[in-house]
Structure formats: C-alpha cells, structure tokens
C-alpha positions as a Markdown table, in Angstrom:
| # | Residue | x | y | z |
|---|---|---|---|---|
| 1 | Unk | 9.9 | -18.7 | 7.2 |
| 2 | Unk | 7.4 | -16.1 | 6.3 |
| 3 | Unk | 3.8 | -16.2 | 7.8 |
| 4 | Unk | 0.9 | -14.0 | 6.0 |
| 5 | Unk | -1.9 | -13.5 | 7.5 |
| 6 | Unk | -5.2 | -11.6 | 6.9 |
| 7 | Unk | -7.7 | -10.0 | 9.5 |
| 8 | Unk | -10.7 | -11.2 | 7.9 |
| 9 | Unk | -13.3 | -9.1 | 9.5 |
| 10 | Unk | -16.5 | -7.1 | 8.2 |
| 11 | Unk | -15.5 | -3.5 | 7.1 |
| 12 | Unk | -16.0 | -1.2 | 9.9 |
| 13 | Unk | -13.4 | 1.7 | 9.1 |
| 14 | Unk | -16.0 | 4.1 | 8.2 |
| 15 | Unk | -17.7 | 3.7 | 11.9 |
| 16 | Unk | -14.1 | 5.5 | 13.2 |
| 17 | Unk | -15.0 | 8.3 | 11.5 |
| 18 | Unk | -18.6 | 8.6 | 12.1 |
| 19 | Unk | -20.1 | 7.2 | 8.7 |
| 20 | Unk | -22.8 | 4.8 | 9.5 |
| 21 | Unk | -22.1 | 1.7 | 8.1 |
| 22 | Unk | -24.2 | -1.3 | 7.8 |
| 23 | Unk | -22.9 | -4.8 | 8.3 |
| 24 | Unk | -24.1 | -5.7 | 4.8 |
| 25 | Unk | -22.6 | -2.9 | 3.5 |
| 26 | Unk | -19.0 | -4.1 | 5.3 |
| 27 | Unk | -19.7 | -7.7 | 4.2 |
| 28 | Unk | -19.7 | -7.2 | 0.6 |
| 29 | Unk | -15.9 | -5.1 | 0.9 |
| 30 | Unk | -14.2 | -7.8 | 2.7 |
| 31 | Unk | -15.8 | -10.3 | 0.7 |
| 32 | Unk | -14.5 | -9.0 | -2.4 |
| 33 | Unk | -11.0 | -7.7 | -1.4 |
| 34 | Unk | -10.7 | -11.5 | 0.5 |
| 35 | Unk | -11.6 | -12.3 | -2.8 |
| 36 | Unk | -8.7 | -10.5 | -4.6 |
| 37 | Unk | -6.3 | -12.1 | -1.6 |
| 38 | Unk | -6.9 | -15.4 | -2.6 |
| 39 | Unk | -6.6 | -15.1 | -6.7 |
| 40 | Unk | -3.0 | -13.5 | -5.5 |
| 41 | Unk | -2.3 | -16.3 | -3.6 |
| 42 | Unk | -3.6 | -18.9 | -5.7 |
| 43 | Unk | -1.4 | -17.8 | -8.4 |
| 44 | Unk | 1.8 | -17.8 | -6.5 |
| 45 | Unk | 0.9 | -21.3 | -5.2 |
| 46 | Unk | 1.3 | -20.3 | -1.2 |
| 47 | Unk | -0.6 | -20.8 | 2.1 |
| 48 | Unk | -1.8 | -18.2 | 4.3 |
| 49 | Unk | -3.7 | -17.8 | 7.5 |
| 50 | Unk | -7.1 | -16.2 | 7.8 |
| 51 | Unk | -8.0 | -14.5 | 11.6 |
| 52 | Unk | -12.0 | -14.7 | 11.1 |
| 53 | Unk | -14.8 | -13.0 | 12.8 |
| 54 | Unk | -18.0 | -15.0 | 13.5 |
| 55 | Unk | -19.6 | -12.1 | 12.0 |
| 56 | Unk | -18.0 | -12.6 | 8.6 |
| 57 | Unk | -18.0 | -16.6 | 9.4 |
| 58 | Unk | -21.7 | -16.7 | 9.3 |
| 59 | Unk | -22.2 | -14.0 | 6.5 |
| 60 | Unk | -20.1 | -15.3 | 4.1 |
| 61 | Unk | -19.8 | -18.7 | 3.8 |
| 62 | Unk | -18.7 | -19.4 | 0.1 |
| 63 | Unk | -15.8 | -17.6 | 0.7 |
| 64 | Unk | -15.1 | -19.2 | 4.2 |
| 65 | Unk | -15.3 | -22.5 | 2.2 |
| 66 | Unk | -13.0 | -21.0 | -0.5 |
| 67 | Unk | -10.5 | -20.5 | 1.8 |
| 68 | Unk | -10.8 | -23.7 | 3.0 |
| 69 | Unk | -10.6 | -25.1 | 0.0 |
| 70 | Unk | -7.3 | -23.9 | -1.6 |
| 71 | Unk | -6.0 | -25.0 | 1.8 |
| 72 | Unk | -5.2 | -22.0 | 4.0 |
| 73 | Unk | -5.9 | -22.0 | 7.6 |
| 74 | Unk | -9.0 | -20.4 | 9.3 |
| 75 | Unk | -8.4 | -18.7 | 12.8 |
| 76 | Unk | -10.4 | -16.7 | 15.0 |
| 77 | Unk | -10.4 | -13.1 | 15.4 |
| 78 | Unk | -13.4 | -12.5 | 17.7 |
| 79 | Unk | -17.3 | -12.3 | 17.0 |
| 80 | Unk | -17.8 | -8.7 | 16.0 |
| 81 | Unk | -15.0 | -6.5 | 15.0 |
| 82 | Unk | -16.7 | -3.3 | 16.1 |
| 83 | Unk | -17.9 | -4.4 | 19.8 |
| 84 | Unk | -15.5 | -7.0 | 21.3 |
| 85 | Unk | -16.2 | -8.9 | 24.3 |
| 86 | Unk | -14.5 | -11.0 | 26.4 |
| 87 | Unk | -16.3 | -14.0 | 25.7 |
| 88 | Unk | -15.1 | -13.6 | 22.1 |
| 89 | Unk | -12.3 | -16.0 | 22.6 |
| 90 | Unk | -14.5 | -19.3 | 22.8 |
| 91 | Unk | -17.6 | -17.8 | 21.3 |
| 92 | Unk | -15.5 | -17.2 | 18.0 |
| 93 | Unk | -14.0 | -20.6 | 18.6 |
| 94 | Unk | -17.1 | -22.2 | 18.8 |
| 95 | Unk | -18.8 | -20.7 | 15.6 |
| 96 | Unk | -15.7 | -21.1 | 13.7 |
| 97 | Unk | -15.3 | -24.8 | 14.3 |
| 98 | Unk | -18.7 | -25.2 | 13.4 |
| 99 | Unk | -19.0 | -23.9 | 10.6 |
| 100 | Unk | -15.6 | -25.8 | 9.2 |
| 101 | Unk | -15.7 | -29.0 | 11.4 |
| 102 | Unk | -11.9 | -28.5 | 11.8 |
| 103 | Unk | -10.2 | -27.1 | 15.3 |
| 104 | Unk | -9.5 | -23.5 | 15.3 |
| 105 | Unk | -5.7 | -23.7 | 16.6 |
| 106 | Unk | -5.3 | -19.7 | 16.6 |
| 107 | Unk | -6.9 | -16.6 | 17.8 |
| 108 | Unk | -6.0 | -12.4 | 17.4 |
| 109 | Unk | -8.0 | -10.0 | 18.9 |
| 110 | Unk | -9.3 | -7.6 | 17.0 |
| 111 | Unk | -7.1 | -3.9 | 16.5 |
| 112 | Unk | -5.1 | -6.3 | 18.1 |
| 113 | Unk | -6.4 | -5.2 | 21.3 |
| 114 | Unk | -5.3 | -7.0 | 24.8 |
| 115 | Unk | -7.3 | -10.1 | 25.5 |
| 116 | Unk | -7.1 | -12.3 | 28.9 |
| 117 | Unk | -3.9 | -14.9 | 28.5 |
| 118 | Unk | -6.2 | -16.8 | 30.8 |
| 119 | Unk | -9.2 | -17.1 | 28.3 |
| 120 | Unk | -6.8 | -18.1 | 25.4 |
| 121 | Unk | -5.5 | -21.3 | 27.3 |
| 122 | Unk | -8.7 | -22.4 | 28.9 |
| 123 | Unk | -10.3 | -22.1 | 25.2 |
| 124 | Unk | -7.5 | -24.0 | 23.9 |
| 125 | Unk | -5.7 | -22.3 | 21.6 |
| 126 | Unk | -2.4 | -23.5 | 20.3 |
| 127 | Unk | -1.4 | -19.9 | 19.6 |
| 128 | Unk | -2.4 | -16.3 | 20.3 |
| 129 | Unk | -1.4 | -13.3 | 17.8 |
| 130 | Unk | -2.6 | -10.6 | 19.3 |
| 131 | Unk | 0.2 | -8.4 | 19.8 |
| 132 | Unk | 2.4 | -6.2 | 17.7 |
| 133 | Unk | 5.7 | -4.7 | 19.8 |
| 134 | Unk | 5.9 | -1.7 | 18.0 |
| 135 | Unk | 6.7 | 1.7 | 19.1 |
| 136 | Unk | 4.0 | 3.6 | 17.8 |
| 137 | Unk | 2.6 | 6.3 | 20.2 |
| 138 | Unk | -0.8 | 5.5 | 21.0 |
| 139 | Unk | -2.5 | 2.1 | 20.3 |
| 140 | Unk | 0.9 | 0.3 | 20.0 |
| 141 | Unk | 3.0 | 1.5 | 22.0 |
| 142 | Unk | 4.9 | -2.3 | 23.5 |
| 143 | Unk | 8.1 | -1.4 | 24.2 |
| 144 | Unk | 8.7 | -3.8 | 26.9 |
| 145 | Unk | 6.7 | -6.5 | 25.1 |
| 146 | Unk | 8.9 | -9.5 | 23.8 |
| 147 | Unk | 9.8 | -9.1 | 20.2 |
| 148 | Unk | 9.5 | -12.0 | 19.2 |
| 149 | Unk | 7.7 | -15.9 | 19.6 |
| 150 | Unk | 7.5 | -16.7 | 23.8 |
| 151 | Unk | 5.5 | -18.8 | 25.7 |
| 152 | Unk | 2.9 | -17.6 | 27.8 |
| 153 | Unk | 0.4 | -20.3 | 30.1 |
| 154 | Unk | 1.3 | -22.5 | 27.3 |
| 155 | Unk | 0.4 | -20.8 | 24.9 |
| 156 | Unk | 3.2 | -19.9 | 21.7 |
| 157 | Unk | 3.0 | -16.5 | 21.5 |
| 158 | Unk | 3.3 | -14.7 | 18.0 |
| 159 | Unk | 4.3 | -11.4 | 17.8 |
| 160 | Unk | 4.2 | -9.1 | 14.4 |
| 161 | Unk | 7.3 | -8.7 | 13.1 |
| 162 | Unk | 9.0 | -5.3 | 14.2 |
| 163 | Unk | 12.2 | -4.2 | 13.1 |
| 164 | Unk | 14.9 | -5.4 | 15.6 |
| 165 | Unk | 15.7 | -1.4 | 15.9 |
| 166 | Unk | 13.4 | 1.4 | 16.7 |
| 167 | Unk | 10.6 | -1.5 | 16.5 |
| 168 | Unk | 9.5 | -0.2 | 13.2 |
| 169 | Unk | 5.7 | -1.7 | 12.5 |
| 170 | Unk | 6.2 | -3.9 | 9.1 |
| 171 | Unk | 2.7 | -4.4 | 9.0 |
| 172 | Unk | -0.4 | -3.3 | 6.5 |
| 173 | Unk | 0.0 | 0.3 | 6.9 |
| 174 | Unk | 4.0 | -0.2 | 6.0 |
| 175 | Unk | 3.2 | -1.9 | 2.9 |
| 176 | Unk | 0.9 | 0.8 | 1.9 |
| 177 | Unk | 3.0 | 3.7 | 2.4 |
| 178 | Unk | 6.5 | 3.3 | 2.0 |
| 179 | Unk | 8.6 | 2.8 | -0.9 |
| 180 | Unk | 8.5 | -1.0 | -2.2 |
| 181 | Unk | 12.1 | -1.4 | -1.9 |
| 182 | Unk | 12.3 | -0.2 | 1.3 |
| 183 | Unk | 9.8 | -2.4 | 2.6 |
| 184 | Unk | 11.2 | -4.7 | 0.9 |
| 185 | Unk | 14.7 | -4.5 | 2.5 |
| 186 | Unk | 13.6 | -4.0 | 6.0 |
| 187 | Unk | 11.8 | -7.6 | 5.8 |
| 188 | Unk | 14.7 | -9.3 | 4.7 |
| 189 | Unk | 16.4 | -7.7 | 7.4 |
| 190 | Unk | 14.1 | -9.1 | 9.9 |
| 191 | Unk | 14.0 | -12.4 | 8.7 |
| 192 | Unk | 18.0 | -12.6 | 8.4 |
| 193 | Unk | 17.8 | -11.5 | 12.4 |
| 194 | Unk | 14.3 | -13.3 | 13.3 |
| 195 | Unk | 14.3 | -16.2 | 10.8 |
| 196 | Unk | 10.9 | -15.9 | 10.5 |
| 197 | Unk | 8.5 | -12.6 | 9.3 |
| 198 | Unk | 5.2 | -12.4 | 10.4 |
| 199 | Unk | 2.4 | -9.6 | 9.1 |
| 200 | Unk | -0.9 | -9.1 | 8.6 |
| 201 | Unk | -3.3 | -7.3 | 6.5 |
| 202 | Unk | -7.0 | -6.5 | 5.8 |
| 203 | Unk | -9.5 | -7.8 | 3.3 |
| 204 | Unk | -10.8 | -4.3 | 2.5 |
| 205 | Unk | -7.5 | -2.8 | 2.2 |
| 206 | Unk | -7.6 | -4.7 | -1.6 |
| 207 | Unk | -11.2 | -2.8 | -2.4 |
| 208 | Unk | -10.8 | 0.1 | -4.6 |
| 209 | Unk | -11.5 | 2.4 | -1.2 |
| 210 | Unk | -10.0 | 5.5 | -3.4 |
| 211 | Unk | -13.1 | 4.9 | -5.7 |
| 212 | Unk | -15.1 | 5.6 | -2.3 |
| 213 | Unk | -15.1 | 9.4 | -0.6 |
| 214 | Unk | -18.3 | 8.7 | 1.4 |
| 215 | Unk | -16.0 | 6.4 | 3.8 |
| 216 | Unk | -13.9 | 9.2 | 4.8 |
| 217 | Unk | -10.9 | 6.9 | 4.5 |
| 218 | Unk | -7.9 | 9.0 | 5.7 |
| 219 | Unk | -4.8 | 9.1 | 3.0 |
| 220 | Unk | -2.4 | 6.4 | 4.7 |
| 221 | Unk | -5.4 | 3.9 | 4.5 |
| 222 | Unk | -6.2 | 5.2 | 0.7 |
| 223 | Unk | -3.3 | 5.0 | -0.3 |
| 224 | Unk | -2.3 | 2.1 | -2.7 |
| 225 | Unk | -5.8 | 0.5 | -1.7 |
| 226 | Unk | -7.7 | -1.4 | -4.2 |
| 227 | Unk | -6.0 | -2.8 | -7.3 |
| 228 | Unk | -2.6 | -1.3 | -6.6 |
| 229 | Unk | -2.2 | -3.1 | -3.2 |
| 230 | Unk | -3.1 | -6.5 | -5.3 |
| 231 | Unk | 0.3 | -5.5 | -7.1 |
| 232 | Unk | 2.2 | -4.8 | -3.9 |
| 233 | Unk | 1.0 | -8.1 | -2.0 |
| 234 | Unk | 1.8 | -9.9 | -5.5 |
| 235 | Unk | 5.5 | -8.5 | -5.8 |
| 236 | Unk | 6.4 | -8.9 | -2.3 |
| 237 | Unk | 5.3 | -12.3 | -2.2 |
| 238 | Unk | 7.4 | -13.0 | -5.5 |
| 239 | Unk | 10.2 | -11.5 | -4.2 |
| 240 | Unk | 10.8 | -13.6 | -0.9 |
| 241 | Unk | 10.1 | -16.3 | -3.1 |
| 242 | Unk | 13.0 | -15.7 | -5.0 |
| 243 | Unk | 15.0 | -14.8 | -2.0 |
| 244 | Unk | 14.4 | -18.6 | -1.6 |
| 245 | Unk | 11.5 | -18.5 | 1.5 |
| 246 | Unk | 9.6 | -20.6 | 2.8 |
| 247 | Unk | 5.7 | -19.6 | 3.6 |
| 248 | Unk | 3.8 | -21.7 | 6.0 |
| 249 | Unk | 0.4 | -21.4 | 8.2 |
| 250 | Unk | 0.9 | -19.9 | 12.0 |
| 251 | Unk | -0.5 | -24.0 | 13.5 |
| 252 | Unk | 2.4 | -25.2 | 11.6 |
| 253 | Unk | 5.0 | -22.3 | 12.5 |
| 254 | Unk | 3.4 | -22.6 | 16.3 |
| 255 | Unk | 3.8 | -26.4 | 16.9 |
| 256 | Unk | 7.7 | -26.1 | 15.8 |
| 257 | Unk | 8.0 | -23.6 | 18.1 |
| 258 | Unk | 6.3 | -24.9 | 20.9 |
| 259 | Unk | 8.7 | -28.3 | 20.8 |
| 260 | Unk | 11.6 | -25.7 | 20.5 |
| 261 | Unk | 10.6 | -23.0 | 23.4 |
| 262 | Unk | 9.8 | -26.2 | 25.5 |
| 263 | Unk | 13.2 | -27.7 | 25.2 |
| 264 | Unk | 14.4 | -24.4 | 25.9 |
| 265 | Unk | 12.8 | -23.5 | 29.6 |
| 266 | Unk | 13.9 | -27.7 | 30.3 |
C-alpha cells in the first residue's frame, strides 16, 4: 500500500535564508507546482492526500476545489507555515472544513515539528502525521520514535517511511538527490518489510526554482526541482504501479489500521 502525500503550504523557503518573501509571492509557487502534482496524478489515475494550510486554503481556492474534485483527500497542516501556533490544530480544522464542507480526518504539523498528542485527539483527528523517525542530526533526529503506524490517545499514528536500517529518510529530499534506481529499490524494500510506504513532498519543489537565484535555494533543494521532479514523481509512481501497488488516501489507510492496532492491544 503506498500513501503520497503533499505538504500543501505557501512557499516560505526563501524566509530561511533571509529573502523577504511575500505571501502572494509564495501563493503563486505552490499554486502552480500543486498544479503540476495533480496533471501527474491525473494521468496515472491515482489518489493522494493533501496536508493544507489555512493560509493556502483561503488563498487559493480553485485549486483547493481542484483537488477536491479529482478526488484526493484534503488534510490540515496548520494555519501559517512560517509562524505555527498551538492553536493551529483546530484552527486549521475549522477553516479547512469550511471551506470544503467535508471532515478533515488528518493533521501534520508543519517541518513536521512536534505538536501536543493532546490537541490532536480533543480536535478530533482520525490520524496525525507529523513525525518522520529518521536519523538525521538535527531537526530529525527520532531514534527512539516508533518506526512505524502506533496508536497514540487514539489516535493512528503515521510515521514517514524510514528505511528499517540506519532509518534512512525516503522522503522529498531523497527523491531529489539520489539516483532513481536507488530510490527506487530502497522503497520496495520498505514496503516488502512495512507493507505500506508513506512520503511526502512539497508543492514548490515542482516550480522551476533553478530558473530562480534570488531565492537562494541551496543545491539539494535545486536540484531536480521544476520540470525534472514532474519526471521523477511520474516514473516512481509508474513503477510501483507495475510492481503491482496499491495507492490509497491516509483516512482510508488510518481506519484499517485503527480496527487492526485495536484488536491488537485487546
């Protein structure tokens, strides 16, 4: 079972490296690389999860209806990216919700930061993805974390997919940066171990940010950005295809796994 998912928040990359840069100005990146996301997944004929931000909620909704549309699932991924708060978790909820008239189910924090296991089950949530158990020095750095889907105040918890050794992060910056094949092999090797992979990417990552010095984009972000990570996201969705996969939305994934971690603790 493979679950994609897209951080669908206004571009706010620049900010890190002291560019000033506008909401509008972030607005109209994600807009277009979400955008590019959808024709890719439109054309392989697949469902996907979108983590929103009020912010981009309210500032773009043609593309919120979009997604909506072709049948993918909206989720919440706080109000604004840049300045989180802690009542993010039903604030996002509640603009969300009303601007689709359907339950938001999910929530990540943003830079999948830690957010209050309390919040997320007094909100509601079916499921919080707001944790990658990587082993990366720094900002993810989870070694003790569970690897994979647990239950937490009844909450299904949904880790990114890590490999099941060293914890090697499969996410964006994987996809963007190693060799296809190797990427490539290391998810099939999770999901022969796991049974399911779950990643995420970024709506601006599919903008053309080489195009773009001003932003001060560092290489690894840069790299294979624009219309080359359209190609990547394509192929690797073609080839678990043809590996015979399955792709679903995190609700679904989360209620299958709530019946079965329930069973499991009775």
């Amino acid at each position: 079972m493979v679950l994609l998912s897209f951080d669908t928040e206004e571009f706010d990359v620049p900010r890190e490296h002291g560019v000033p840069f506008t909401l509008q100005q972030g607005m109209e990146v994600s807009v277009e690389g979400t955008n590019r996301i959808l024709d890719v997944l439109k054309s392989n004929d697949i469902q996907a999860t979108f983590f929103c931000t009020g912010n981009f909620v309210k500032n773009a909704p043609q593309t919120i209806q979009r997604i909506k549309d072709e049948g993918h699932e909206l989720a919440c991924h706080g109000v604004d990216h840049w300045q989180p708060k802690e009542t993010d978790v039903r604030e996002s909820k509640r603009i969300l919700e009303a601007a689709t008239g359907q339950e938001a189910k999910g929530y990540r924090q943003p830079r999948m930061f830690a957010v209050s296991d309390e919040e997320i089950a007094q909100a509601g949530y079916l499921y919080n993805s707001s944790l990658n158990p990587a082993f990366i020095p720094g900002r993810y750095m989870h070694l003790n974390a569970p690897r994979t889907c647990f239950m937490k105040d009844g909450v299904v918890q949904v880790p990114a997919s890590v490999t099941p050794w060293l914890r090697f992060p499969l996410f964006w910056l994987s996809l963007h940066n190693l060799p296809q094949w190797l990427y490539h092999y290391m998810v099939r090797r999770v999901l022969k171990h796991d049974g399911y992979f779950n990643t995420y990417f970024h709506p601006w990552e599919f903008y053309d940010l080489k195009e773009h010095p001003e932003f001060k984009m560092p290489f690894i972000i840069r790299n294979h950005s624009g219309r080359q990570m359209v190609e990547r996201l394509d192929s690797l969705i073609k080839m678990l295809k043809e590996h015979g996969h399955q792709f679903t939305t995190y609700s679904s994934f989360a209620y299958m796994q709530k019946i079965k971690l329930t069973s499991e603790e009775t």
